[in-house]
C-alpha positions in Angstrom: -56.6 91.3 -92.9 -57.1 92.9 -89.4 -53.6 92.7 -88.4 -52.7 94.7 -91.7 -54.9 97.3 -91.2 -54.1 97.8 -87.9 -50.0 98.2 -89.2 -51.3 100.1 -91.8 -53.3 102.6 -89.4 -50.2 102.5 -87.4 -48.2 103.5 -89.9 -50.2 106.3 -90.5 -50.0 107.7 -86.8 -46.5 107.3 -86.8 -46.3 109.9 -90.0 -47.6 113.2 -87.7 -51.0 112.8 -89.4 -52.6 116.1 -87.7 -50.1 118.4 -89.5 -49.6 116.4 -92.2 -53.3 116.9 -93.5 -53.2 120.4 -92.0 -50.2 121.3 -94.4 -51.3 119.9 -96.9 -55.0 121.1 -96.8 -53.7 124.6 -96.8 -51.6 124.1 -99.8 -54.1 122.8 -101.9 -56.3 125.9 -100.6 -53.8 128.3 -101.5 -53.7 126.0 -105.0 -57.1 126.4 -105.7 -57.5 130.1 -104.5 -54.5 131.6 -106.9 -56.1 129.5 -109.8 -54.2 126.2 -110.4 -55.8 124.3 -113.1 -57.2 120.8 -112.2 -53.8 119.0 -113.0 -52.4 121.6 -110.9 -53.6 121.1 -107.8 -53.5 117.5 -107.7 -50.0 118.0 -108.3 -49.2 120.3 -105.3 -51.6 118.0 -103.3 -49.7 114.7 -104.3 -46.2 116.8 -103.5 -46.9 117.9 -100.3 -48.7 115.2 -98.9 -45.7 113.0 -100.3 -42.8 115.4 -98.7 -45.2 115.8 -95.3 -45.1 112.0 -95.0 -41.4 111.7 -95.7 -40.6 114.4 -93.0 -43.0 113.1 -90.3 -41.9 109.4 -90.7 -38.5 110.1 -90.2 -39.1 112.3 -87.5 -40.7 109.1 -85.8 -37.4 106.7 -87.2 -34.9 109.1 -85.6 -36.6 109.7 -82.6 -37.3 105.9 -82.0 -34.7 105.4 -79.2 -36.1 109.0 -77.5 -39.3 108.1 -77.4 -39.1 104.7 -76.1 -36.8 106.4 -72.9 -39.4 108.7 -71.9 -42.3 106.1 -72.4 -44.2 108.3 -75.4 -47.2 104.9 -75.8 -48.2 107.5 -78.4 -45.8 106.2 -81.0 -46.2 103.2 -82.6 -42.8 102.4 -82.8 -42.4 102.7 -79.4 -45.5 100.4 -78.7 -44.3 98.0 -81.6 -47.7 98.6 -83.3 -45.1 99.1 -86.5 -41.3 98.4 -87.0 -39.3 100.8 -87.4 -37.9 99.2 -90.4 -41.3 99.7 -92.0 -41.4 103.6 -91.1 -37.5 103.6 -92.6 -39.0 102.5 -95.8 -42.1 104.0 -95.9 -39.5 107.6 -95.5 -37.9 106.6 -99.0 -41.2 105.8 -100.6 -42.7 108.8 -99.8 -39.5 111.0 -100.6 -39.3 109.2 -103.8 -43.0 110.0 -104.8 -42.1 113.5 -103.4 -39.7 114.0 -106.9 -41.4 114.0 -109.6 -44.5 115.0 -107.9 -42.7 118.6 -107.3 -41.2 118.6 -110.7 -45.0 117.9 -112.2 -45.4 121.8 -111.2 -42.3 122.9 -113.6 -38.6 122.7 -112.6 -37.8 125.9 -111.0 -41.2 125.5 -108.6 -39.9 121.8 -108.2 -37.0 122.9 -107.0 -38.5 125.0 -104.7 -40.5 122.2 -102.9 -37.7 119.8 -103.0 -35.8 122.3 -100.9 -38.5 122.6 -98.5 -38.5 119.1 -97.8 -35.2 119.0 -97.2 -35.2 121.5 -94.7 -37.7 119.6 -93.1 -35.6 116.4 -93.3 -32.4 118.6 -91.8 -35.1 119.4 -88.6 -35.2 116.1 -88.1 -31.5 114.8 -88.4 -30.1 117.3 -85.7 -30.7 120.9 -85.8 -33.5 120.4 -83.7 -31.4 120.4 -81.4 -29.1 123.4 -81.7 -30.6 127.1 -81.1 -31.2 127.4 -85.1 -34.2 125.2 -84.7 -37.0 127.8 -85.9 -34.8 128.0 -89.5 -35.7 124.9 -91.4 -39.3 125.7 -90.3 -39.1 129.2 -91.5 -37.4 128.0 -94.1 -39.7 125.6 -95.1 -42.9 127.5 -94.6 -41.7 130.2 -96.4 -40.8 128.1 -99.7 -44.3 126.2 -99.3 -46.5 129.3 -100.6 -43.8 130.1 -103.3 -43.8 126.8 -104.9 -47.7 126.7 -104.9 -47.3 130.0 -107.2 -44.1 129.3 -108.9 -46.3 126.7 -110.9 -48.2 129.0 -112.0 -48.5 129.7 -115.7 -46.8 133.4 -116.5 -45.7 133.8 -112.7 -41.4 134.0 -112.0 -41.8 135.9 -108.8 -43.6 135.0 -105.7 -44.8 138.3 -103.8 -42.9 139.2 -101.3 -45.4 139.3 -99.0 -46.6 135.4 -99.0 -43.0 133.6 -98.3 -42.4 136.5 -95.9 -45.8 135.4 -94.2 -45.6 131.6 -94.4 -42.0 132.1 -93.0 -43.4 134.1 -90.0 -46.2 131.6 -89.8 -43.9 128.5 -89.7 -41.6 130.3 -87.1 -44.6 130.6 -85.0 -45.8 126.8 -85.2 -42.3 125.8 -84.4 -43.2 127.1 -80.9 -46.4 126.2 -80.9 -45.4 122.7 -81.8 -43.1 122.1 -79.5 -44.7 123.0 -76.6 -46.3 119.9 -75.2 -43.2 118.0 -75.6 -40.6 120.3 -73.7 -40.3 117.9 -71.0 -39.3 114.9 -73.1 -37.2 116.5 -74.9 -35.4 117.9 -71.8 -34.8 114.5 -70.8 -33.4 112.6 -73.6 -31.1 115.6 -74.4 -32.9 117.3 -77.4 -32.0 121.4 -76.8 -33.7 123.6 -79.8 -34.7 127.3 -79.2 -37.9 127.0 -77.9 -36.0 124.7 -75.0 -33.9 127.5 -74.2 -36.4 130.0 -74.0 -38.8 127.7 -71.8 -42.3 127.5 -71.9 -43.2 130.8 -71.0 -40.7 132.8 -73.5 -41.8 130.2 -76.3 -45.2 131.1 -76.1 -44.8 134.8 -76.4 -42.3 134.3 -79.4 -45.0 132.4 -80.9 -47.4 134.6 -80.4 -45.2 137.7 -81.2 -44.6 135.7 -84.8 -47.9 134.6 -85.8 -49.2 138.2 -84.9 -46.2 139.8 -87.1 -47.6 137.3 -90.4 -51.4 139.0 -89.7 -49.4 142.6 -89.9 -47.6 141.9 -92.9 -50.6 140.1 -94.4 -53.3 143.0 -93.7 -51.2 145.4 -94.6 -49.3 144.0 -98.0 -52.0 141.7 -99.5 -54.5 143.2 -101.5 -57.2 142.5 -99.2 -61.1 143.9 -98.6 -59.7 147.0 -96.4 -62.1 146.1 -93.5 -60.4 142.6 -93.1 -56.9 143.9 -92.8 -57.9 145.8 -89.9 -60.0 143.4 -88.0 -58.1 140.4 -88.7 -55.3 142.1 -86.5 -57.7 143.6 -84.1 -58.8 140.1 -83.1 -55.3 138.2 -83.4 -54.2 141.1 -81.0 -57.4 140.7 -78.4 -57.3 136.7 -79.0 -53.6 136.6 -77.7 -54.3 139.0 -75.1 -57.3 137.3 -73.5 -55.2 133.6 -73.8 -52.1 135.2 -71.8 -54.5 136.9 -69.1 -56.2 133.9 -68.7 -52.7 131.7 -68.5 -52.0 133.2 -65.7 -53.1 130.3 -63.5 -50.7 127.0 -63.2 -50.9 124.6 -65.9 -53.2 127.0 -67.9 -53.5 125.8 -71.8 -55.3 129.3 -72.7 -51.8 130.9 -74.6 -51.2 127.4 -76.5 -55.2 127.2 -77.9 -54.8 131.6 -78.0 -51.9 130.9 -80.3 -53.7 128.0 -82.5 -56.6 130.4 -83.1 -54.5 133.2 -84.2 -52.3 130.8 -86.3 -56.3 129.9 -87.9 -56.6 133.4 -88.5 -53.4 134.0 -90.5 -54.1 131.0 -92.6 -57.4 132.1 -93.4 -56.1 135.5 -94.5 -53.7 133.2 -96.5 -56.0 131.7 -98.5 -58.2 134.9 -98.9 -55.0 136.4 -100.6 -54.2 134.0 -103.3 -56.1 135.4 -105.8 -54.3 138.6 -105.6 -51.2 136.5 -107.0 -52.6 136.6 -110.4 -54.3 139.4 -110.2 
């Protein structure tokens, strides 16, 4: 019983738990703030957890080789704590759920997730590697919020503000993401966009992004007028103060400048969904 539980909490490291729960949390947020019914937002809850898992454990599949050359003990494949034929199946069962799960929010918003997923899933199998790597994650973040809405009852259009927004905000996490692992990935070959910017030039595109998504939320959503001023007041003063204070060697203040901001625009998000139906 103790050795299952321990492959079983293996199995859940290996799936990128951290953003896993973090997409998915804001999701069902953005579910419950536009007004999905109880059905509703089980059913974008079930879909993106299921696609979340299906993209993050075959991040960890692909990347077994990598990760065992550089000597990441933070994977459990690499530390055997799971096989990697368990995380290859565990990728199908999750992409299976991840179907009809979508589909339970109407075809067209289906669609819409399935999409996502599988520009999540086309990260992962190589154009991570090329300088188009910020695409599937703009790509993906930008069909996230659309999908949540597109299951609405008497809604055919998205906004154009909330994919434009998510896309900006997934752009910016790309960098964000990426960040700690730029020396790995140097050395087992992996050469995306935030590689060939280096660290420095990645943190002020993520910054520059995740500052555009406040802009274009405080000034399209329909929003309490005070908010869409302060919210990019502060993202503005937040990112400023991080980069001042990175000055120093080996400085995290940009990375945890640009998680706060990224905080920010999802909060602003989720304070906008009920201007969907509105």
């Amino acid at each position: 019983m103790r050795r299952t539980g321990a492959r079983v909490f293996a199995l859940v490291r290996a799936s990128h738990p951290e953003p896993t729960v973090a997409v998915t949390a804001v999701a069902i947020g953005l579910a419950v703030s536009t007004g999905r019914d109880g059905f509703g937002v089980a059913a974008v809850a079930v879909a993106v957890l299921s696609g979340q898992l299906s993209v993050g454990w075959l991040n960890d599949y692909l990347d077994a080789d990598r990760d065992s050359t550089v000597g990441r003990t933070d994977k459990p494949v690499v530390t055997r704590a799971v096989s990697q034929r368990a995380v290859a199946v565990a990728t199908l069962v999750a992409a299976i759920v991840c179907v009809p799960a979508s589909l339970a929010s109407g075809v067209t918003a289906g669609v819409v997730h399935l999409l996502a997923v599988a520009s999540g899933w086309a990260y992962n199998l190589g154009v991570k590697s090329t300088p188009f790597s910020v695409l599937p994650y703009a790509i993906s973040f930008g069909l996230l919020p659309a999908f949540v809405v597109l299951g609405l009852p008497d809604v055919s259009t998205p906004p154009w503000w909330l994919p434009a927004a998510g896309a900006l905000l997934g752009a910016g996490a790309h960098f964000t993401n990426v960040l700690p692992d730029l020396p790995d990935d140097a050395a087992t070959g992996v050469r995306g966009l935030p590689h060939r910017l280096g660290a420095a030039g990645s943190r002020v595109a993520a910054a520059a992004l995740l500052l555009a998504a406040s802009v274009v939320l405080a000034a399209a959503a329909p929003v309490d007028p005070l908010v869409a001023v302060c919210v990019p007041v502060l993202a503005a003063l937040v990112l400023a103060a991080g980069f001042l204070a990175g000055c120093r060697d080996g400085s995290r203040a940009p990375f945890r400048a640009v998680l706060v901001v990224a905080v920010l625009d999802v909060a602003l998000l989720l304070a906008s969904g009920h201007a969907v139906v509105a």
